[in-house]
C-alpha positions as CSV (number, residue, x, y, z in Angstrom):
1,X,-43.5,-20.5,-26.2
2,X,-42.0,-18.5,-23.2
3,X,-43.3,-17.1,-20.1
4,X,-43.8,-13.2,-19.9
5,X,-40.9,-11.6,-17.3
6,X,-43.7,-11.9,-14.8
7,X,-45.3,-14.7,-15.8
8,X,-45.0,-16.1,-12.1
9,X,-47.5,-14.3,-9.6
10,X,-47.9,-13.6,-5.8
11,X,-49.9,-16.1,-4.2
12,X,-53.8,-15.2,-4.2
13,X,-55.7,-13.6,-1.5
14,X,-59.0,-15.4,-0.1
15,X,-61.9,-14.5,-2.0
16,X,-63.1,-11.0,-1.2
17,X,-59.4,-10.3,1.0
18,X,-57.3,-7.7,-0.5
19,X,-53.4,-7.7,-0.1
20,X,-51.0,-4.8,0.3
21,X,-49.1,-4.2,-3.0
22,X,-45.4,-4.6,-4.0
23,X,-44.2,-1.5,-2.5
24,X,-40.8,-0.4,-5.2
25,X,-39.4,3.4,-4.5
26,X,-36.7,4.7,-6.8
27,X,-34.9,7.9,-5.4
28,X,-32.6,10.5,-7.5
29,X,-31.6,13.8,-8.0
30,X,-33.7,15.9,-10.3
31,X,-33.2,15.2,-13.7
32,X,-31.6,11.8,-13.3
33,X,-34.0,9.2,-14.9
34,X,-36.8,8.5,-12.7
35,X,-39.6,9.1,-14.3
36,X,-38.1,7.9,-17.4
37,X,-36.9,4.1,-15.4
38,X,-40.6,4.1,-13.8
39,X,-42.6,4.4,-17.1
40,X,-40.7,1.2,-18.9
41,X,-41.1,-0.5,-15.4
42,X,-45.2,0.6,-15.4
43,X,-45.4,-0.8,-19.3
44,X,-44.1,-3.9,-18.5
45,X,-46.1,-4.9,-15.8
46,X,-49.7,-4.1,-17.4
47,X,-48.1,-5.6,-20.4
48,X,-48.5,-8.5,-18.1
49,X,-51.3,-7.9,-16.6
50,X,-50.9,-6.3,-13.6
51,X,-51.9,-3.6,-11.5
52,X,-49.8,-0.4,-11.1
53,X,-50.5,2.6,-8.9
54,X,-47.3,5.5,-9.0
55,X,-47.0,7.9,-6.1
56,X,-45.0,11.0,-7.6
57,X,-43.3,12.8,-4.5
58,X,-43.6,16.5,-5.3
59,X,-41.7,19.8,-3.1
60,X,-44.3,21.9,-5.4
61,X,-47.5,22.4,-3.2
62,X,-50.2,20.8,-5.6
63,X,-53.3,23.6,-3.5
64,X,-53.3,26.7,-3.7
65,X,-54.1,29.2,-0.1
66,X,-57.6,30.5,-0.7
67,X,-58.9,27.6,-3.0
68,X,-62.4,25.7,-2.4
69,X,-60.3,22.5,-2.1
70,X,-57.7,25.1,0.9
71,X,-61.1,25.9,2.7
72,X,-62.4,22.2,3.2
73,X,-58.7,21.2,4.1
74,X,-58.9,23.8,6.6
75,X,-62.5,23.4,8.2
76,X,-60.9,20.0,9.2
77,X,-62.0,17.2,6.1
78,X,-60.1,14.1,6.9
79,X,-59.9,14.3,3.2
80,X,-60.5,15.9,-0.1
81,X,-60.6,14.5,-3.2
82,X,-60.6,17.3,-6.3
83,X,-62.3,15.9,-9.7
84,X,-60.8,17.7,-13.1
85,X,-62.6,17.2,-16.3
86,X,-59.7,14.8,-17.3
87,X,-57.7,14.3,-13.7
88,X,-58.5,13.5,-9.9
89,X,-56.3,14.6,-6.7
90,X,-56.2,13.5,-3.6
91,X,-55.8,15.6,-1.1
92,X,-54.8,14.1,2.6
93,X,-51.8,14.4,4.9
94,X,-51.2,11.0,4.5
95,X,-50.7,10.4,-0.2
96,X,-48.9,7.0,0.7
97,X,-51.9,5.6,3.0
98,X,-54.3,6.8,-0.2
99,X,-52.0,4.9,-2.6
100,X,-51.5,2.0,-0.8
101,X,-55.6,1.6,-0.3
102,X,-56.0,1.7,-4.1
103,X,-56.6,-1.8,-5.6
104,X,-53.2,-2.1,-6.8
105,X,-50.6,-5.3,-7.0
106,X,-47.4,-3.0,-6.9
107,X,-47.0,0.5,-6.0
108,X,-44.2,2.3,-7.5
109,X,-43.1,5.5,-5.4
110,X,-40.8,8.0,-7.3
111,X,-39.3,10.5,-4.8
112,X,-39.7,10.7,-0.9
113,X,-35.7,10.6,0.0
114,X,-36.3,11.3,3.4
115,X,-38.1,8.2,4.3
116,X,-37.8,4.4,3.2
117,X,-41.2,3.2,2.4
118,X,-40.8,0.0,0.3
119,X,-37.6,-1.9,-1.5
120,X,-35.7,1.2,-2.4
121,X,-33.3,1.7,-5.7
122,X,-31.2,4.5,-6.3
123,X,-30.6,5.9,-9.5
124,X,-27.3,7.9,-10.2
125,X,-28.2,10.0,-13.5
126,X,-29.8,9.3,-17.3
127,X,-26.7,6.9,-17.7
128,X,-27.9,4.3,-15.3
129,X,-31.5,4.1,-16.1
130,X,-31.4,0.7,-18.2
131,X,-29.1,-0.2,-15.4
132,X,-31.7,0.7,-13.0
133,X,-34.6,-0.7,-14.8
134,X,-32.9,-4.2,-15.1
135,X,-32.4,-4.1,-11.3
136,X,-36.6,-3.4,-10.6
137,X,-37.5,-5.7,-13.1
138,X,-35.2,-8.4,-11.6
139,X,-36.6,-7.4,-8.2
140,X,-40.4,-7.6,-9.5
141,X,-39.4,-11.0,-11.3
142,X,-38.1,-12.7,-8.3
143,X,-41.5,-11.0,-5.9
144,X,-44.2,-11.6,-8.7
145,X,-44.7,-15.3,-8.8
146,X,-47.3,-17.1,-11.1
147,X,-49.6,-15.6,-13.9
148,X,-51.0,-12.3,-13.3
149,X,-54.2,-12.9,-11.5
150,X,-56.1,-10.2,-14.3
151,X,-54.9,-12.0,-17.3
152,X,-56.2,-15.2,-18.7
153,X,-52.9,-17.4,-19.2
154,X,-52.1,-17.9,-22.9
155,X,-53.3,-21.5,-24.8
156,X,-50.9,-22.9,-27.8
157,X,-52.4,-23.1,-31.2
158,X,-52.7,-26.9,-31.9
């Protein structure tokens, strides 16, 4: 019987400690794979086990001037969260300090050009996202050592 892709894992943290998570960013013009490279990467991991936070960079502004949510921005929360009847945003100056505090063993970050903020891929257009996804999972294989520390490891049938 094989080993899932990931069937190696990070080290463990004490009992109680927490450790940062895998930080992988993928950058690309609009319309060139992302989302589509990041949601085969995000199956396979919790295939395996693990667990995946995604940050989504967005140029769209995500509240709106005059809003409840604008007003307690405004009057100076450190932060606001907004709770839909099926969604939750978080609303800070800081989305990559809220992701990364989320108990999480990697982070994938889609977007944020301007800035490196983890181990950074580049993808070119729709033709090169298998390429692209072959590269992350390589990456995550060679990080992600052991079995997942959520998912019992797998016993052979006598």
């Amino acid at each position: 019987m094989g080993r899932s892709m990931y069937g190696r894992s990070r080290p463990r943290p004490a009992s109680g400690a927490t450790t940062m998570p895998l930080v992988v960013q993928l950058v690309g013009s609009h319309g060139s794979g992302k989302t589509v490279a990041l949601t085969r990467v995000v199956r396979r991991l919790r295939r395996s086990g693990w667990r995946v936070t995604v940050l989504k960079h967005s140029h769209h502004a995500i509240d709106l001037r005059g809003t409840d949510t604008d007003r307690y921005r405004r009057s100076g929360a450190n932060a606001v969260v907004f709770a839909g009847r099926d969604s939750v945003a978080f609303l800070d100056g800081d989305p990559l300090r809220f992701a990364r505090s989320l108990p999480s063993d990697v982070l994938l970050i889609e977007g944020y050009h301007a800035r490196r903020l983890g181990r950074r891929f580049r993808i070119d257009g729709p033709h090169d996202v298998d390429r692209i996804v072959r590269e992350i999972r390589a990456y995550l294989e060679r990080k992600l050592r052991g079995p997942s520390p959520r998912r019992p490891a797998r016993r052979r049938r006598a």
